[in-house]
mmCIF entry with sequence, helices, sheets and N, C-alpha, C, O atoms, coordinates in Angstrom:
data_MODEL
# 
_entry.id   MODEL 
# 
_entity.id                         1 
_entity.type                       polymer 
_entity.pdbx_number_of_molecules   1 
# 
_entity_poly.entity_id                      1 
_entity_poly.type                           'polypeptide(L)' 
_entity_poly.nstd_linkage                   no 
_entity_poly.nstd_monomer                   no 
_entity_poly.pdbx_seq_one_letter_code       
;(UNK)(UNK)(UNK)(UNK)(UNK)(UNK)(UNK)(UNK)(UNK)(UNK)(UNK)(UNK)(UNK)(UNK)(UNK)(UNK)
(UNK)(UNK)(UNK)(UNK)(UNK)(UNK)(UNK)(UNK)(UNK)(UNK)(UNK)(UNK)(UNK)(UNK)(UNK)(UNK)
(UNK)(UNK)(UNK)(UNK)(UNK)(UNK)(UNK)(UNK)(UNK)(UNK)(UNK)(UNK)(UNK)
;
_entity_poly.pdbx_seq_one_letter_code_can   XXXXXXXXXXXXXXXXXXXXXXXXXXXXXXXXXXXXXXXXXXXXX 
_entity_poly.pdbx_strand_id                 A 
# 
loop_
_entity_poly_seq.entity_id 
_entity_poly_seq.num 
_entity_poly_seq.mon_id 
_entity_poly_seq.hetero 
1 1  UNK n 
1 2  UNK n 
1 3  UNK n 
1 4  UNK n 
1 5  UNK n 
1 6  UNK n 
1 7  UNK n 
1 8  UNK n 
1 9  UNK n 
1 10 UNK n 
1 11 UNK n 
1 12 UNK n 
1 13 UNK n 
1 14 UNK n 
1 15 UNK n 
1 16 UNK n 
1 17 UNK n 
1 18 UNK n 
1 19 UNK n 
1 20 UNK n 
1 21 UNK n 
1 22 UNK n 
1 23 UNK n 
1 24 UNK n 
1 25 UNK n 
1 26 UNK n 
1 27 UNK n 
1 28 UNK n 
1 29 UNK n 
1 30 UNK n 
1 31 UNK n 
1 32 UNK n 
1 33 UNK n 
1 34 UNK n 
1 35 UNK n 
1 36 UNK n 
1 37 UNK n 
1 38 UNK n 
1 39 UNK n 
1 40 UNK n 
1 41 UNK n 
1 42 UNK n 
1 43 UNK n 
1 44 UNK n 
1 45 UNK n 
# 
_struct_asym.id          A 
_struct_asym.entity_id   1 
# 
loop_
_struct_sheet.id 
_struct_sheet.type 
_struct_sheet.number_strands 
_struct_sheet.details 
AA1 ? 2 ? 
AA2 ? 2 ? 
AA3 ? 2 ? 
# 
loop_
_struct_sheet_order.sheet_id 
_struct_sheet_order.range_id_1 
_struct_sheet_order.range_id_2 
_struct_sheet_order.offset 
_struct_sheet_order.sense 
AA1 1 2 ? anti-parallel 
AA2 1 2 ? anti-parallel 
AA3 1 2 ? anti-parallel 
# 
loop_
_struct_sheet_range.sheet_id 
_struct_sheet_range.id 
_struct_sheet_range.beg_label_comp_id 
_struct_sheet_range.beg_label_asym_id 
_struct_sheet_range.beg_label_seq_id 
_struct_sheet_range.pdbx_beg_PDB_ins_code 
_struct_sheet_range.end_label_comp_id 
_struct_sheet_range.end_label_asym_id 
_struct_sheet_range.end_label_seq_id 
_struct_sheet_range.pdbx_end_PDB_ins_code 
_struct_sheet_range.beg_auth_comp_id 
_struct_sheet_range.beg_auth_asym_id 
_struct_sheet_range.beg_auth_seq_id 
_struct_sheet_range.end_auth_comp_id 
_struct_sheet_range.end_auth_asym_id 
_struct_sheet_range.end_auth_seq_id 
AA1 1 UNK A 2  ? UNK A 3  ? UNK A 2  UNK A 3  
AA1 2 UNK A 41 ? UNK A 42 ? UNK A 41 UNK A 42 
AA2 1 UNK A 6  ? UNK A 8  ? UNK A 6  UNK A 8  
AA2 2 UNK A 36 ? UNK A 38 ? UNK A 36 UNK A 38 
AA3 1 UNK A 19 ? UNK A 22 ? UNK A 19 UNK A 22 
AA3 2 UNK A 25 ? UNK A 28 ? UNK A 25 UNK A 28 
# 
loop_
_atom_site.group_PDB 
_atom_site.id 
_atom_site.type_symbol 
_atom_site.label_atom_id 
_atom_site.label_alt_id 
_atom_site.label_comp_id 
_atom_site.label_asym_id 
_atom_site.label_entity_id 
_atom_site.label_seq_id 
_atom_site.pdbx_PDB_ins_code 
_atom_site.Cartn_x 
_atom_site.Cartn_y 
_atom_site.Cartn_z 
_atom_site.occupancy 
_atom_site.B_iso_or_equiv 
_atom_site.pdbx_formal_charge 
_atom_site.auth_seq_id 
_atom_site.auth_comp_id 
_atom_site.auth_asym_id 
_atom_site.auth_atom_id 
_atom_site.pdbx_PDB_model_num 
ATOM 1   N N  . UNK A 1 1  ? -43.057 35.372 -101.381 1.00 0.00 ? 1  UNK A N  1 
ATOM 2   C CA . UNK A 1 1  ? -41.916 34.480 -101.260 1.00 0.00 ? 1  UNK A CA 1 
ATOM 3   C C  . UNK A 1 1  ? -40.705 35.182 -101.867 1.00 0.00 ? 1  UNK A C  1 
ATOM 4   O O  . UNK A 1 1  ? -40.897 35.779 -102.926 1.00 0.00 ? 1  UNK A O  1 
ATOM 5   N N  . UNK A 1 2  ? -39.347 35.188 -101.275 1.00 0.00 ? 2  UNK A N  1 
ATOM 6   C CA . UNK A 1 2  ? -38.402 35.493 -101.444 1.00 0.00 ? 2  UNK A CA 1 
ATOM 7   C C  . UNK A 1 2  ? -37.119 34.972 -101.065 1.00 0.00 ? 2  UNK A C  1 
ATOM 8   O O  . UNK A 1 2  ? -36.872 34.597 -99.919  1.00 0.00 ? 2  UNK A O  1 
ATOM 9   N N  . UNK A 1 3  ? -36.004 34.934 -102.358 1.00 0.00 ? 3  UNK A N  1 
ATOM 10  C CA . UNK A 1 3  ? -35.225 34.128 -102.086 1.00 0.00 ? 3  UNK A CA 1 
ATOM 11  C C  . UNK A 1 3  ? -33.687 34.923 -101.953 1.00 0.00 ? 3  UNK A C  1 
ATOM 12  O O  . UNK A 1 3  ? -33.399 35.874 -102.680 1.00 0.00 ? 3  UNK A O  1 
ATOM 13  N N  . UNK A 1 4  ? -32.820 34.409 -100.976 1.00 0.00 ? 4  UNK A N  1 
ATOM 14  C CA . UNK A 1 4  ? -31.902 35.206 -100.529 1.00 0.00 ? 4  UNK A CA 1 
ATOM 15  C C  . UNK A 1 4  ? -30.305 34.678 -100.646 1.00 0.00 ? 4  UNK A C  1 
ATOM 16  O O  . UNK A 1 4  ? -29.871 34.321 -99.551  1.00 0.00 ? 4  UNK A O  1 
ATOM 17  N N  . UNK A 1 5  ? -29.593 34.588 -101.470 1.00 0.00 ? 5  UNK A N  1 
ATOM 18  C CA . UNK A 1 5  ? -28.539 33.674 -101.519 1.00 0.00 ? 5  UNK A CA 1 
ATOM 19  C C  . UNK A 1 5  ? -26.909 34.882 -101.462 1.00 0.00 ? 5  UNK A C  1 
ATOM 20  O O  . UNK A 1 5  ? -26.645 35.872 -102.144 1.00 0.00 ? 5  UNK A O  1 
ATOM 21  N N  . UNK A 1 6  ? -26.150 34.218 -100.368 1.00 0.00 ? 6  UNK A N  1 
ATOM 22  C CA . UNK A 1 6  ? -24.844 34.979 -100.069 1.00 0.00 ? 6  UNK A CA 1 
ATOM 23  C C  . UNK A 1 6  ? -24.330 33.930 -99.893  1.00 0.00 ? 6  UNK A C  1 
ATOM 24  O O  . UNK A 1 6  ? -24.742 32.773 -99.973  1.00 0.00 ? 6  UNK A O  1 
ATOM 25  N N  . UNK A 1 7  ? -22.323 34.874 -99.359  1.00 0.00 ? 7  UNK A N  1 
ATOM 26  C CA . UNK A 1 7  ? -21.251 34.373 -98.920  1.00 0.00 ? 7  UNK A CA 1 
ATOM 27  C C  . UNK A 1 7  ? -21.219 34.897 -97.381  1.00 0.00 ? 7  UNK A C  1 
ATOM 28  O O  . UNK A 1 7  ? -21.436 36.090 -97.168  1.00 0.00 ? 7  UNK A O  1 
ATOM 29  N N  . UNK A 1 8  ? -20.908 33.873 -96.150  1.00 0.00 ? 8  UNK A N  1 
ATOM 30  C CA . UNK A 1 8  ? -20.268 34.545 -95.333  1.00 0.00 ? 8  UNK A CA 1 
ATOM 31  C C  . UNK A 1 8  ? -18.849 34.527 -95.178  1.00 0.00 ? 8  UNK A C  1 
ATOM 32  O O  . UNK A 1 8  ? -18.362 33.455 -95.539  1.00 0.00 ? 8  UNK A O  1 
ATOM 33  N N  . UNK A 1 9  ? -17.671 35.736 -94.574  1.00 0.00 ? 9  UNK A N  1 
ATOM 34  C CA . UNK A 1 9  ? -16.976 35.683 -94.778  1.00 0.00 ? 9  UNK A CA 1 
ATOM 35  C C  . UNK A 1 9  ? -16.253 35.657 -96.483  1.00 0.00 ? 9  UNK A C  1 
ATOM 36  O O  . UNK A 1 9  ? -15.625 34.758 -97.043  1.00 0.00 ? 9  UNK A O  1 
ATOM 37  N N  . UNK A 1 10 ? -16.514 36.556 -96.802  1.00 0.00 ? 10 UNK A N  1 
ATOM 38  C CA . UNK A 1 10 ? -16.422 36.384 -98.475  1.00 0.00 ? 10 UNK A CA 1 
ATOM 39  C C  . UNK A 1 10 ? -14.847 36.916 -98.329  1.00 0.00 ? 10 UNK A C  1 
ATOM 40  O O  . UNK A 1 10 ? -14.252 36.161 -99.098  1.00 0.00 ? 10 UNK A O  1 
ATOM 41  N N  . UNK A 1 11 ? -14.235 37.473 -97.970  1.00 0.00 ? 11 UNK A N  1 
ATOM 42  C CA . UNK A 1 11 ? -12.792 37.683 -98.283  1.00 0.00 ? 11 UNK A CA 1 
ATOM 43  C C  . UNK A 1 11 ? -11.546 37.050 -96.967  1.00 0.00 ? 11 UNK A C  1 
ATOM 44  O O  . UNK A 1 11 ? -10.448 37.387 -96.527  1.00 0.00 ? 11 UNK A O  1 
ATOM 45  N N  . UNK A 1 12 ? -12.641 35.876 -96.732  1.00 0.00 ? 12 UNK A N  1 
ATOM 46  C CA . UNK A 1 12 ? -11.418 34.592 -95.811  1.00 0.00 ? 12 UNK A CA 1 
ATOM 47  C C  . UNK A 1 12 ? -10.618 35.378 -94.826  1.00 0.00 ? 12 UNK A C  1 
ATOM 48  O O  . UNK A 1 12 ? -9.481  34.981 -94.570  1.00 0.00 ? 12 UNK A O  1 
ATOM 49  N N  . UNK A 1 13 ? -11.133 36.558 -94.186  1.00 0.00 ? 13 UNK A N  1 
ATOM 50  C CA . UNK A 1 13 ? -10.069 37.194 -92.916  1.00 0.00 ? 13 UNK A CA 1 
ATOM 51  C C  . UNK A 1 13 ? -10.439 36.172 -92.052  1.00 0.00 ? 13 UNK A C  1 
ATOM 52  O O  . UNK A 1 13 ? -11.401 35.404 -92.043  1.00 0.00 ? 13 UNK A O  1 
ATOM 53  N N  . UNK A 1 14 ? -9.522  36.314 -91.364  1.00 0.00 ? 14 UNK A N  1 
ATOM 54  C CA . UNK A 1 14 ? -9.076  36.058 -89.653  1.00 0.00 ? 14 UNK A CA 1 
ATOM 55  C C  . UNK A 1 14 ? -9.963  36.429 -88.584  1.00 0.00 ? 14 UNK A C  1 
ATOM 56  O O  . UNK A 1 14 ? -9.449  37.403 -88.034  1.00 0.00 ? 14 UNK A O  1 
ATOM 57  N N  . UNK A 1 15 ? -11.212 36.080 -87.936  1.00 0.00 ? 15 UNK A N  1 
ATOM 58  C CA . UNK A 1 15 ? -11.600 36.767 -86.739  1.00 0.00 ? 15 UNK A CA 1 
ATOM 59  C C  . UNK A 1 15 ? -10.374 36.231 -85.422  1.00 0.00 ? 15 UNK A C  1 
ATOM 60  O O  . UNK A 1 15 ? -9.808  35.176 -85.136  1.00 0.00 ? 15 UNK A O  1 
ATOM 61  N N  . UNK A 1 16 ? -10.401 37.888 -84.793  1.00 0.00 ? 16 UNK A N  1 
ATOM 62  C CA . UNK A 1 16 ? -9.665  38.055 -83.621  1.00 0.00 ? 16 UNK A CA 1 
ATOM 63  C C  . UNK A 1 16 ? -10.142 37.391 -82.699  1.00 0.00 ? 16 UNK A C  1 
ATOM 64  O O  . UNK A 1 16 ? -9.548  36.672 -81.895  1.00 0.00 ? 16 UNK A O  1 
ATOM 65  N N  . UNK A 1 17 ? -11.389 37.648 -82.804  1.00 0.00 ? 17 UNK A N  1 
ATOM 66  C CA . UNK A 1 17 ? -12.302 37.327 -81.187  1.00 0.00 ? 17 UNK A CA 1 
ATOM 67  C C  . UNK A 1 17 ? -11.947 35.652 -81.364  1.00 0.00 ? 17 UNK A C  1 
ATOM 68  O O  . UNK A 1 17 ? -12.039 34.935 -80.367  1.00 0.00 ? 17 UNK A O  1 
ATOM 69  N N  . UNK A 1 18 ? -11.612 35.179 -82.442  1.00 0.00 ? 18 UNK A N  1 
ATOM 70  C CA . UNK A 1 18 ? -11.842 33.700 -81.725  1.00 0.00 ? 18 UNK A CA 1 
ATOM 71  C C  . UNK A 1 18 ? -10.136 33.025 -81.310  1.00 0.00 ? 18 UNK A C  1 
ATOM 72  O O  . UNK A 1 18 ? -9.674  31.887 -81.396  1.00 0.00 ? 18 UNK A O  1 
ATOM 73  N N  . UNK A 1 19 ? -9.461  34.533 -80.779  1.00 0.00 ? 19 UNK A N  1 
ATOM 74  C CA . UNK A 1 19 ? -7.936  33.818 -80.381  1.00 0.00 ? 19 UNK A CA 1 
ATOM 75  C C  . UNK A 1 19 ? -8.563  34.109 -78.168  1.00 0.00 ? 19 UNK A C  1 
ATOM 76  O O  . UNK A 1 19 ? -8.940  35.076 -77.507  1.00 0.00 ? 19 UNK A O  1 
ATOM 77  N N  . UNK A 1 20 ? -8.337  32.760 -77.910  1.00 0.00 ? 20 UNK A N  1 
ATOM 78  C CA . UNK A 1 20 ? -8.188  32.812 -76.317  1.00 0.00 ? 20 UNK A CA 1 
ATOM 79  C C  . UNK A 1 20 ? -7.103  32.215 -75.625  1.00 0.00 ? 20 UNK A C  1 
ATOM 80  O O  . UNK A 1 20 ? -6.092  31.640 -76.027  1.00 0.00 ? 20 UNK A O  1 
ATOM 81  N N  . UNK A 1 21 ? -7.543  32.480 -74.489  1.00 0.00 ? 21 UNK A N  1 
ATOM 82  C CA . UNK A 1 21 ? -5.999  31.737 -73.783  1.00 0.00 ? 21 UNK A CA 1 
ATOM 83  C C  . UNK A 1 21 ? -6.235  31.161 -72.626  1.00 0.00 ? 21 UNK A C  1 
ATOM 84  O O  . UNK A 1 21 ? -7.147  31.558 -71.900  1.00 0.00 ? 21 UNK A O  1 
ATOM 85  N N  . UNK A 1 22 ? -5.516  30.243 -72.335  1.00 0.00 ? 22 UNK A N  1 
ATOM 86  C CA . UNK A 1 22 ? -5.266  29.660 -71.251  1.00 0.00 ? 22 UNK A CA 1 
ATOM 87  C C  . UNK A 1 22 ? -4.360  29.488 -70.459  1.00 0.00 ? 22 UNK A C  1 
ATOM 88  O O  . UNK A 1 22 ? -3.601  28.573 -70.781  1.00 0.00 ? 22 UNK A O  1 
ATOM 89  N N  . UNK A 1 23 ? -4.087  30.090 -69.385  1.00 0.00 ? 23 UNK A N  1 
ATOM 90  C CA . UNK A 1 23 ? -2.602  30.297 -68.567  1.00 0.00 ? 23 UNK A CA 1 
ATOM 91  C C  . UNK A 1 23 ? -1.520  31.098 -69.617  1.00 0.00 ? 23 UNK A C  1 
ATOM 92  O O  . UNK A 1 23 ? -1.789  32.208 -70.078  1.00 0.00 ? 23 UNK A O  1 
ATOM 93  N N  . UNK A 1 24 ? -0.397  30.450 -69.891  1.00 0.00 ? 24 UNK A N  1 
ATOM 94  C CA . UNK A 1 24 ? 0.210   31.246 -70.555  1.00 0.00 ? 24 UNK A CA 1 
ATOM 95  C C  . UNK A 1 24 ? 0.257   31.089 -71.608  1.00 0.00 ? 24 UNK A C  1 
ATOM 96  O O  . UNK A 1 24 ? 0.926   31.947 -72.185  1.00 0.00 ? 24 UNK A O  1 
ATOM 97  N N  . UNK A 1 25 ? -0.365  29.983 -72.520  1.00 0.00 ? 25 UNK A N  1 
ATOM 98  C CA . UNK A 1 25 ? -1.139  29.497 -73.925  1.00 0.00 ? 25 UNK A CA 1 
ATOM 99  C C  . UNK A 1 25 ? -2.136  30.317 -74.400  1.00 0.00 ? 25 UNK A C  1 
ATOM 100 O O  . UNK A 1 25 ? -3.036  30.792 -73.707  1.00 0.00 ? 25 UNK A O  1 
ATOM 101 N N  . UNK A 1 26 ? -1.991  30.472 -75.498  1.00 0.00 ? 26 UNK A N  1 
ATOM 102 C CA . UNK A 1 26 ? -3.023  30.861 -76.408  1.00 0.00 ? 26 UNK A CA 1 
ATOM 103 C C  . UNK A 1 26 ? -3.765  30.217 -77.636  1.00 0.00 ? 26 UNK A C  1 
ATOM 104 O O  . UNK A 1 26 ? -3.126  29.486 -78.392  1.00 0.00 ? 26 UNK A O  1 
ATOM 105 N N  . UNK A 1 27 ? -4.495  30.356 -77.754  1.00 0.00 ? 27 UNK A N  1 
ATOM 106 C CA . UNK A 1 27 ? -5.346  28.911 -78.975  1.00 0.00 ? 27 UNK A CA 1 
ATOM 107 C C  . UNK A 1 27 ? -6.217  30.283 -79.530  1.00 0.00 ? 27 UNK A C  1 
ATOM 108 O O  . UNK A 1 27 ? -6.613  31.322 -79.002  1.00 0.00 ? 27 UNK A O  1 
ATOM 109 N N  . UNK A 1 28 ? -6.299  29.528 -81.252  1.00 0.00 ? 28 UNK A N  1 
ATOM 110 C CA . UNK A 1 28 ? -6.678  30.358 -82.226  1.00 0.00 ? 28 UNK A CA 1 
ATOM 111 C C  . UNK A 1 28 ? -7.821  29.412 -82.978  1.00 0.00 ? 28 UNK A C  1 
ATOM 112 O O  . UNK A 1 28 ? -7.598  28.630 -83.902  1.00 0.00 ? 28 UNK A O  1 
ATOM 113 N N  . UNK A 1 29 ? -8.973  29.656 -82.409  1.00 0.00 ? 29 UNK A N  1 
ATOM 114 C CA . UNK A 1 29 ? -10.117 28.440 -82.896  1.00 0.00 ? 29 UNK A CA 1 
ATOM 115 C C  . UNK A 1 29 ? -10.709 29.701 -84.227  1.00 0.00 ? 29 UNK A C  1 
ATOM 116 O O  . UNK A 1 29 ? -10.838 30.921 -84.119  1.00 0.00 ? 29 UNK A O  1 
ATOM 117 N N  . UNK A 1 30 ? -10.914 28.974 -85.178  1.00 0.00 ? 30 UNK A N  1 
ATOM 118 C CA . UNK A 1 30 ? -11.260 29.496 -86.662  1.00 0.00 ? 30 UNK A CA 1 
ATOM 119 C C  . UNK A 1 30 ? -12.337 29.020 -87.203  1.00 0.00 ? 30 UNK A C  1 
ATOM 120 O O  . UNK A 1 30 ? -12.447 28.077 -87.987  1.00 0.00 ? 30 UNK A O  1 
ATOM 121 N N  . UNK A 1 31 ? -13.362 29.902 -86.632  1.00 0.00 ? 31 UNK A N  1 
ATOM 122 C CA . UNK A 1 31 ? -14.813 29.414 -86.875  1.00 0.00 ? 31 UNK A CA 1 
ATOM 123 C C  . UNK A 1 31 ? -15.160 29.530 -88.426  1.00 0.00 ? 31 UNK A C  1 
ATOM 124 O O  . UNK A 1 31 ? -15.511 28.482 -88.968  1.00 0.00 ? 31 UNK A O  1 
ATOM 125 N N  . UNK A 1 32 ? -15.107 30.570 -89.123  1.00 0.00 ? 32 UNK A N  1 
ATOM 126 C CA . UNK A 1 32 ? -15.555 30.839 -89.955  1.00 0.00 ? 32 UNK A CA 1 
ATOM 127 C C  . UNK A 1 32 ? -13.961 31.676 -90.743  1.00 0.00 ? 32 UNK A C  1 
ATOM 128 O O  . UNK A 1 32 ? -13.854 32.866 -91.040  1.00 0.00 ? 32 UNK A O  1 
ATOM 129 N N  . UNK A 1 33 ? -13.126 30.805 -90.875  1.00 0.00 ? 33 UNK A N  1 
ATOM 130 C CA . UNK A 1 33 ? -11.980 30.742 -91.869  1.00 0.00 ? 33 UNK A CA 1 
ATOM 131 C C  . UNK A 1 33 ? -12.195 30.695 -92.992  1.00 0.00 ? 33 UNK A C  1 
ATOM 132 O O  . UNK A 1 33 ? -11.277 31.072 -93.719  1.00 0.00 ? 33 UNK A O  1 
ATOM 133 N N  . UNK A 1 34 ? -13.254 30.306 -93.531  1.00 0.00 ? 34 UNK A N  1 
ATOM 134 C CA . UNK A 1 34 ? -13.048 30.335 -95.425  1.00 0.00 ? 34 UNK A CA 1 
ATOM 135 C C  . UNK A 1 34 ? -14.774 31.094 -95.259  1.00 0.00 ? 34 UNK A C  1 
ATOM 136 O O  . UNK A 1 34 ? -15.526 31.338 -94.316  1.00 0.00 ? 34 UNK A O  1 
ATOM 137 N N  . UNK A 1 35 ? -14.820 31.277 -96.904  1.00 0.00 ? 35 UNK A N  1 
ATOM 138 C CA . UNK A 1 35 ? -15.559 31.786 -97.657  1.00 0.00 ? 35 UNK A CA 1 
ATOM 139 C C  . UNK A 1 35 ? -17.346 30.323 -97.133  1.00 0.00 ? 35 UNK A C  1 
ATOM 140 O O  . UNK A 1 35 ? -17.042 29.142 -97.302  1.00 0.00 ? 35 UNK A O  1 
ATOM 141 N N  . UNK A 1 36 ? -18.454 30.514 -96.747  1.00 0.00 ? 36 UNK A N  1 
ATOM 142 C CA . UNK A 1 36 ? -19.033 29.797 -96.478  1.00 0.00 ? 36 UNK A CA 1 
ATOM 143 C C  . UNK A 1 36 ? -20.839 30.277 -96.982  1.00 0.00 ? 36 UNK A C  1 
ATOM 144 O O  . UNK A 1 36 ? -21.595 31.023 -96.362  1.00 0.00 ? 36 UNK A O  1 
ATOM 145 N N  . UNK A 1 37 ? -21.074 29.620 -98.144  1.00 0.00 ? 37 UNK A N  1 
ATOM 146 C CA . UNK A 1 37 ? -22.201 30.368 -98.780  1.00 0.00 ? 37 UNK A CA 1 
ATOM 147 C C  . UNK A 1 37 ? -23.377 30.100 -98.302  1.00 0.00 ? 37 UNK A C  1 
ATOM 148 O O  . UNK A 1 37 ? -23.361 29.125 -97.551  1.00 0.00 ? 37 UNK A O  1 
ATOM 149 N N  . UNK A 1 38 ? -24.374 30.579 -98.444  1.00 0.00 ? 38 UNK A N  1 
ATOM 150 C CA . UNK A 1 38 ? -25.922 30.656 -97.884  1.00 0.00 ? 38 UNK A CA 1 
ATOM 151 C C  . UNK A 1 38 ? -27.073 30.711 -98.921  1.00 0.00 ? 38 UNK A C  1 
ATOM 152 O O  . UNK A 1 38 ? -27.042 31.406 -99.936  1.00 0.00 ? 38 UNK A O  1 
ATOM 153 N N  . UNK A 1 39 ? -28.372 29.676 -98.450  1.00 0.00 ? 39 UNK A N  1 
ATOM 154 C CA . UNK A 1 39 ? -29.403 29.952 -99.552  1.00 0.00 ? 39 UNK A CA 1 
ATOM 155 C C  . UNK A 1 39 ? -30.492 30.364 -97.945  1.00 0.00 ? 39 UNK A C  1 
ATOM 156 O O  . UNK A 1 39 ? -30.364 29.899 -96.813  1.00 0.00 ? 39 UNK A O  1 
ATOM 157 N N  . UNK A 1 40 ? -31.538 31.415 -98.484  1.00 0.00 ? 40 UNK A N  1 
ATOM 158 C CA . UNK A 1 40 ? -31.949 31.518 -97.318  1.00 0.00 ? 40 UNK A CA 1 
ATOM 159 C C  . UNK A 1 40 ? -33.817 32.052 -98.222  1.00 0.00 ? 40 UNK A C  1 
ATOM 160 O O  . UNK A 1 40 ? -33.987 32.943 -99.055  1.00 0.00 ? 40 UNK A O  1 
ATOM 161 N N  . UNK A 1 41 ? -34.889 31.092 -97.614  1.00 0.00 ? 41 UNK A N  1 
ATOM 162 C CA . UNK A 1 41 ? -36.172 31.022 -98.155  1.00 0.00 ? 41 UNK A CA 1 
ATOM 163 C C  . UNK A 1 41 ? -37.113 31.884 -97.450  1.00 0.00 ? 41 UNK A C  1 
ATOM 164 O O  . UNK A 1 41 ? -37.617 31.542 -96.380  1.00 0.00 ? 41 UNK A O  1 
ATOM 165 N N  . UNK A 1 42 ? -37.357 32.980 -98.017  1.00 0.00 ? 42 UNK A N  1 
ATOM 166 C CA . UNK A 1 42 ? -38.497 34.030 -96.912  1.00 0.00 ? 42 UNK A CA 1 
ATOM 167 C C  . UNK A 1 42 ? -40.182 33.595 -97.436  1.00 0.00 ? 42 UNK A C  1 
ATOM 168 O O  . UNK A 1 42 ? -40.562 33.593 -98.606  1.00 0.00 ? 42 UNK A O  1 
ATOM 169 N N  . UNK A 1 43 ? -40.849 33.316 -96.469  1.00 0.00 ? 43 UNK A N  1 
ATOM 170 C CA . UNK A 1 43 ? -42.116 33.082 -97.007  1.00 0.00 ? 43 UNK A CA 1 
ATOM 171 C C  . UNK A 1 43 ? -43.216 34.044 -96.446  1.00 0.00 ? 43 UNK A C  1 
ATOM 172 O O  . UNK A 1 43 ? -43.046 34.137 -95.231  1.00 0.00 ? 43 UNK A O  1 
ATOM 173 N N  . UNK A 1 44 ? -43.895 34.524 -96.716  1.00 0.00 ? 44 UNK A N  1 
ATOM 174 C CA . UNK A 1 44 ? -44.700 35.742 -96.254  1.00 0.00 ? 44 UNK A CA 1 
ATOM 175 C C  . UNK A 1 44 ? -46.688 35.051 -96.136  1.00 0.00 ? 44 UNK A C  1 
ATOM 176 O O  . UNK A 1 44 ? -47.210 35.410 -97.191  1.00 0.00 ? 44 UNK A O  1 
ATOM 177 N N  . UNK A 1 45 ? -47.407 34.527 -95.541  1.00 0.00 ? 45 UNK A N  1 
ATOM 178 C CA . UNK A 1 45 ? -48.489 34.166 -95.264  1.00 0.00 ? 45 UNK A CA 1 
ATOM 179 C C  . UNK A 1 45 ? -49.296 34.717 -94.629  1.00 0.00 ? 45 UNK A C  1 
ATOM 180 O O  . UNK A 1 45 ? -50.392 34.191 -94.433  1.00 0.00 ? 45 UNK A O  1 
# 
């Protein structure tokens, strides 16, 4: 058993990929904008 704990996005950048567009609009959807932490449980049997 092993236990695994992080940040994603630990220094709050900007992903690009999530700017799209539509006609001559563009929209900037911000999936993962802040700092978003993780506990993660490995079990081995």
């Amino acid at each position: 058993m092993s236990w695994t704990i992080g940040v994603y996005n630990v220094t709050a950048r900007k992903n690009a990929y999530s700017i799209f567009f539509e006609g001559d609009k563009s929209y900037m959807l911000s999936v993962f904008a802040c700092p978003i932490p993780y506990i993660n449980l490995n079990l081995k049997f």
